[in-house]
C-alpha positions as CSV (number, residue, x, y, z in Angstrom):
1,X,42.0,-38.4,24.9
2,X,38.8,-37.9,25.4
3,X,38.5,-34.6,24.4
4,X,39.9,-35.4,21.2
5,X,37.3,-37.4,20.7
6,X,34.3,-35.3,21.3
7,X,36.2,-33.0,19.4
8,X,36.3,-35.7,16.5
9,X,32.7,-35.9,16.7
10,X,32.0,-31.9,16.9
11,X,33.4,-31.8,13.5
12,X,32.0,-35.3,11.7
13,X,28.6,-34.2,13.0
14,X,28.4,-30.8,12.0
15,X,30.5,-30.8,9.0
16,X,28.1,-29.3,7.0
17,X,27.3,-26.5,9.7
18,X,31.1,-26.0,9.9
19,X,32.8,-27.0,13.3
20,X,33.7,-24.0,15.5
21,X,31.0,-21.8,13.7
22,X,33.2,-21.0,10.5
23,X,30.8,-23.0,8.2
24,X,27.8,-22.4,9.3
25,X,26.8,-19.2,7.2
26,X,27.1,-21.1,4.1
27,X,23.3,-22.9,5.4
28,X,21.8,-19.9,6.3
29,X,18.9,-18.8,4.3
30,X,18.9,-15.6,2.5
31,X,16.8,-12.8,4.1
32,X,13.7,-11.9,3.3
33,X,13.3,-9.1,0.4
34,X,12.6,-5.9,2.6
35,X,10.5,-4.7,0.0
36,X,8.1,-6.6,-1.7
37,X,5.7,-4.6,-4.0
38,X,5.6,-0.8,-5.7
39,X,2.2,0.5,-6.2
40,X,0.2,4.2,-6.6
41,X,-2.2,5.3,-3.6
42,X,-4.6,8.0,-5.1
43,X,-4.1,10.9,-2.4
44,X,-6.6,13.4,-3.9
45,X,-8.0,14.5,-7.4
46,X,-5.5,13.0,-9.9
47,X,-2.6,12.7,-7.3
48,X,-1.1,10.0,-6.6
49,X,1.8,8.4,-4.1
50,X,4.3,5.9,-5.1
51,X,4.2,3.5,-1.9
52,X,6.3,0.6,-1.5
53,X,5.2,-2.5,1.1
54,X,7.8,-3.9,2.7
55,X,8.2,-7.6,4.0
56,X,7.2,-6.5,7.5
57,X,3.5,-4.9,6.3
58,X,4.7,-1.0,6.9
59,X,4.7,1.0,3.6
60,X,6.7,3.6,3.4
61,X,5.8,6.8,0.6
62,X,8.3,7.0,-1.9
63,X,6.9,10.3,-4.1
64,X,3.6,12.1,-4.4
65,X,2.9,13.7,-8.7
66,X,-0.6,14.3,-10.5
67,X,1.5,12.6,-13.3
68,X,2.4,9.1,-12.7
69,X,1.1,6.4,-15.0
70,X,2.7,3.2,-14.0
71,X,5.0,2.1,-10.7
72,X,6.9,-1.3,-10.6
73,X,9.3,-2.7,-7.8
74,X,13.0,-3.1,-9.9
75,X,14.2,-6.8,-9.2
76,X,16.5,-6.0,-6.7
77,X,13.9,-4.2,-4.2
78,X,16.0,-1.4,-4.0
79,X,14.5,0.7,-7.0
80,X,10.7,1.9,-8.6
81,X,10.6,1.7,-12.1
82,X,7.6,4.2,-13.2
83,X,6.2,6.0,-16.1
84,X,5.0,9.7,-15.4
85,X,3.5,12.8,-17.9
86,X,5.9,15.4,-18.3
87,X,4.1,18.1,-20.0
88,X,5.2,17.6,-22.8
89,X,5.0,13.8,-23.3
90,X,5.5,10.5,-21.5
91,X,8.7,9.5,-19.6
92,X,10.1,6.6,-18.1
93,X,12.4,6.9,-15.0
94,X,13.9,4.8,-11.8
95,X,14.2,6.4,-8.2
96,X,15.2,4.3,-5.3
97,X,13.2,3.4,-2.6
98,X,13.5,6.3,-0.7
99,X,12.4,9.0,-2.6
100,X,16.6,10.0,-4.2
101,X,18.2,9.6,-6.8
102,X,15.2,9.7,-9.6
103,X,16.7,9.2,-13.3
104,X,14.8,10.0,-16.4
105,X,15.5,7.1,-19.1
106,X,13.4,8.2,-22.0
107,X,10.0,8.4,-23.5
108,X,7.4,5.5,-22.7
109,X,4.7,4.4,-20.5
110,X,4.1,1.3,-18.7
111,X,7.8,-0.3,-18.3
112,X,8.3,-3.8,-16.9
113,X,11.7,-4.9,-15.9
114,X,13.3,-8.4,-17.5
115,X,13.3,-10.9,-14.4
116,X,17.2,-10.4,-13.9
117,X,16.6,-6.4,-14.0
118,X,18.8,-6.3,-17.4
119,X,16.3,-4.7,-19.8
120,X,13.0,-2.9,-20.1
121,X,10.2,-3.2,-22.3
122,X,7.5,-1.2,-22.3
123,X,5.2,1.1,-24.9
124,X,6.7,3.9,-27.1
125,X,6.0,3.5,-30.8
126,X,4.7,0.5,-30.3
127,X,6.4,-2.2,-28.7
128,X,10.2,-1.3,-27.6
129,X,12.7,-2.6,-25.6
130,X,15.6,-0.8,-23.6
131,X,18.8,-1.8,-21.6
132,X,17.9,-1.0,-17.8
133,X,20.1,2.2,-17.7
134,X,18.2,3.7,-21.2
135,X,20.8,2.7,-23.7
136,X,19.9,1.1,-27.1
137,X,16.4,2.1,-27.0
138,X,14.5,0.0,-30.0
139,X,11.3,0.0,-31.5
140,X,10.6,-4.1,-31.7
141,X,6.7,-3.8,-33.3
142,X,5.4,-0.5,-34.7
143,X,2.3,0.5,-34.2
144,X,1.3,0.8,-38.0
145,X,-2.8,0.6,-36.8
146,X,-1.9,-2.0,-34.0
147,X,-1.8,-1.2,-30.1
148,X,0.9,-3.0,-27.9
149,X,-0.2,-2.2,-24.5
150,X,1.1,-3.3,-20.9
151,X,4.0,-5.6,-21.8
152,X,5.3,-7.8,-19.6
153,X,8.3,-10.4,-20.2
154,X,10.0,-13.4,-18.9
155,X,13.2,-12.3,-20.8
156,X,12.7,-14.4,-23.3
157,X,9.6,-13.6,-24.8
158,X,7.3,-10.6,-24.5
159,X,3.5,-10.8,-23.3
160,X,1.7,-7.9,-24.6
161,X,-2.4,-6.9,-25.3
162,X,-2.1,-6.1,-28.8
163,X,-5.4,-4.4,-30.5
164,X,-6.4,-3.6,-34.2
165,X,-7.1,-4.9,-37.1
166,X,-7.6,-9.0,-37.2
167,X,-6.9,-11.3,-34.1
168,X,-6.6,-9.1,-31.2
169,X,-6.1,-10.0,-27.4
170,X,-2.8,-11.6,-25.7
171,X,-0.4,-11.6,-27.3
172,X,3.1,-12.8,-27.3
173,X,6.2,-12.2,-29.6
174,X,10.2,-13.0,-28.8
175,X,12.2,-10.2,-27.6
176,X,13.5,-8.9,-31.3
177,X,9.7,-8.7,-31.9
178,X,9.4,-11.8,-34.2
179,X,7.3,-14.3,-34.1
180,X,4.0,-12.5,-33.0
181,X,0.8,-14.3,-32.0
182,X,-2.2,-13.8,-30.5
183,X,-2.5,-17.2,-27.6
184,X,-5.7,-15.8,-26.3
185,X,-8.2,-13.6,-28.3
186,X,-9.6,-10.7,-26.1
187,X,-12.2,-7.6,-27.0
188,X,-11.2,-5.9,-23.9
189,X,-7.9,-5.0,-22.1
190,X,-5.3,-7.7,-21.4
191,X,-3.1,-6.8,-18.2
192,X,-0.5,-9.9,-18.3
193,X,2.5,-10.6,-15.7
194,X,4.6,-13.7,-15.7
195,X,5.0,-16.3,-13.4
196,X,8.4,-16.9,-11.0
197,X,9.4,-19.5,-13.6
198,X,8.3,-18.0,-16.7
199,X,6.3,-20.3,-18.1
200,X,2.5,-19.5,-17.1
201,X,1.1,-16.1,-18.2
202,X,-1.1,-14.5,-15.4
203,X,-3.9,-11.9,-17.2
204,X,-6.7,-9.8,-16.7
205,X,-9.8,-10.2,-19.6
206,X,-12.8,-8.2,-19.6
207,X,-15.8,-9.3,-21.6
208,X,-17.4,-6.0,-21.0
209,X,-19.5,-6.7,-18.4
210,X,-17.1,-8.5,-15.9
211,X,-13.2,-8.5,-15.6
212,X,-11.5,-11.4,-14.6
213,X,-8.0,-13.1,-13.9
214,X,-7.0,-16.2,-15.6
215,X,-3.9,-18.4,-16.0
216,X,-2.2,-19.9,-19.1
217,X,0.7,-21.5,-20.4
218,X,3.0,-19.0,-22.2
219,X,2.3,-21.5,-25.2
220,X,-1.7,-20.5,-25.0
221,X,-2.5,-23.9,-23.7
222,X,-4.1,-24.8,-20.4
223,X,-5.9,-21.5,-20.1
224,X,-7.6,-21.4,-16.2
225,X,-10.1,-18.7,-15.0
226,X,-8.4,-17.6,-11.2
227,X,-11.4,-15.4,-10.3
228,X,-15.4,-15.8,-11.1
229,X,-17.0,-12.5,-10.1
230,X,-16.6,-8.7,-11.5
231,X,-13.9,-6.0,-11.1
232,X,-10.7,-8.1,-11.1
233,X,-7.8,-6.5,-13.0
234,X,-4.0,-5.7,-13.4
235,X,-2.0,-8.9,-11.7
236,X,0.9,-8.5,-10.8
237,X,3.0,-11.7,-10.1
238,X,5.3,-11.7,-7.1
239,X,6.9,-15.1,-5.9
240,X,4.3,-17.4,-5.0
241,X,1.4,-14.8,-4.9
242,X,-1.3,-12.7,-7.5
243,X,-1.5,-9.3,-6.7
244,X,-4.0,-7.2,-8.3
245,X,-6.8,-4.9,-8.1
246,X,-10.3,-5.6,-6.8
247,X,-13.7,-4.2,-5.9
248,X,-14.7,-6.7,-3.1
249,X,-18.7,-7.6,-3.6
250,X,-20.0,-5.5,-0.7
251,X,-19.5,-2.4,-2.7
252,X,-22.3,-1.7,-4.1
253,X,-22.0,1.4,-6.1
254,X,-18.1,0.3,-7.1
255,X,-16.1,3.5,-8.4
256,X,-12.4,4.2,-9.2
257,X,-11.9,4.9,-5.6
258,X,-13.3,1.7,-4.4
259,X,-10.4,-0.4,-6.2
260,X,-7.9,-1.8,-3.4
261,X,-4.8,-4.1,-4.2
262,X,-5.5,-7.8,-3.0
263,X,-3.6,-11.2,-3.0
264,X,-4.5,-14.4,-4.0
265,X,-2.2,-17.7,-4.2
266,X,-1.5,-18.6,-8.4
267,X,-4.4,-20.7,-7.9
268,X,-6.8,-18.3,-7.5
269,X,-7.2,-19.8,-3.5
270,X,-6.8,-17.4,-0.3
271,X,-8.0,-14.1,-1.6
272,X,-6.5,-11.4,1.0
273,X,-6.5,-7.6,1.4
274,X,-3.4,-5.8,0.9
275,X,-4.5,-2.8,1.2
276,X,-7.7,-1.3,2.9
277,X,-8.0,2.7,2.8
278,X,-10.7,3.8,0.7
279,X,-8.6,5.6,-2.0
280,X,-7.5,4.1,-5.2
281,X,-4.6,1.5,-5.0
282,X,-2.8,-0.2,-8.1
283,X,-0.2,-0.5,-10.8
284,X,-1.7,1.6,-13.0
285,X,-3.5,4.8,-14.1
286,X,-4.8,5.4,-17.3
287,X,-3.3,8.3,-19.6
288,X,-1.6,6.9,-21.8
289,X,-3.3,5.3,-25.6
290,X,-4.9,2.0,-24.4
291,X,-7.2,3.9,-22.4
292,X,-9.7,2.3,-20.2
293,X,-10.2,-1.4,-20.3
């Protein structure tokens, strides 16, 4: 009797566990991603590596070209979205994380996945948006005097620098490419990335002189500077955490070499070295039409 008792209990008590074991994967946490971030590692001249980070702090080299433009972890971890020079012209492709299966999707630079890895948008013509495996490629904004450079969407609406005649700076337009505006006006490159829930817009703005990383509501209100001192650029938003690129203050000659990927929390708060090696780290390089910032 008892024993039917205690048994009794084992089950009231850890009904939501699951009695006997069978429930109690239904409360276990999902794992950490494995891989957390995509970014190029200048080896020498104009080469550069693809190198993902995983969760644990290893990296592990994915691809090594003298033509890569852009590199972006896909949504699911498992895949780099990049942009590369083919000789001929710009082209977007995926590869997964170890080095196979690379698969040209078209003509573009600078592609940024939709937050459930759906669509792409990214520059050709313009502004244009694709379906992740390259289908229904569409020209959203033409250019028609006016740059869109380094989108990046929440799926619902586009964040974009747009530069040329009238109000320029960052900009932001629905996915159809209606309903432009410019939420913050900018002379100098806007590098914007999206917050985990969509609604804050994390940027770049150089006034010349300095570069630094601010915060605003995807509305334009509420706009916050995240860093006070020079050579802060390109965020890129992952979870709870700012990555971008930074010359630290004890450089005192700073040069493209000098540029290392750090982390900071999305209020600007716990600045921390990603990556420390002497050689160029980032998102980006800078051969495609917007140039320098």
């Amino acid at each position: 009797m008892r024993s039917l008792v205690l048994l009794a209990a084992c089950c009231l008590l850890a009904s939501l566990a699951g009695c006997g074991g069978g429930g109690s994967s239904q409360l276990k946490q999902p794992p950490p991603p494995a891989n957390v971030l995509a970014y190029l590692h200048r080896v020498s001249g104009l080469t550069y590596q693809i190198t993902v980070l995983k969760s644990d702090g290893t990296t592990v080299s994915v691809g090594s070209s003298n033509s890569y433009t852009s590199v972006v972890l896909a949504p699911s971890g498992q895949q780099v979205l990049f942009s590369y020079y083919s000789g001929t012209g710009y082209q977007i492709a995926t590869m997964n994380v170890d080095g196979s299966g690379m698969t040209t999707l078209g003509p573009g630079l600078y592609p940024r996945y939709t937050p459930d890895g759906s669509k792409i948008v990214y520059e050709q013509s313009g502004l244009s948006v694709m379906n992740a495996d390259g289908s229904h490629q569409t020209v959203i904004a033409s250019t028609n005097g006016v740059e869109y450079c380094f989108p990046a969407t929440n799926g619902s609406i586009i964040a974009v620098g747009m530069y040329g005649a009238g109000s320029q700076g960052l900009a932001t337009m629905s996915m159809n490419g209606s309903n432009p505006q410019v939420i913050v006006p900018t002379t100098y490159g806007a590098f914007p990335s999206f917050s985990a829930d969509g609604g804050t817009i994390i940027f770049s703005n150089s006034g010349g002189s300095s570069q630094n990383i601010y915060s605003v509501s995807a509305s334009g209100g509420n706009l916050i500077p995240l860093t006070s001192s020079l050579n802060n650029w390109d965020p890129l938003v992952v979870g709870n955490k700012i990555y971008f690129d930074y010359i630290p203050l004890t450089i005192q000659n700073p040069t493209v070499d000098n540029y290392q990927i750090y982390s900071m929390n999305l209020d600007g708060t716990h600045l921390t070295a990603v990556t420390n090696d002497g050689l160029y780290d980032g998102f980006k390089t800078f051969n495609g039409s917007c140039g320098n910032p």
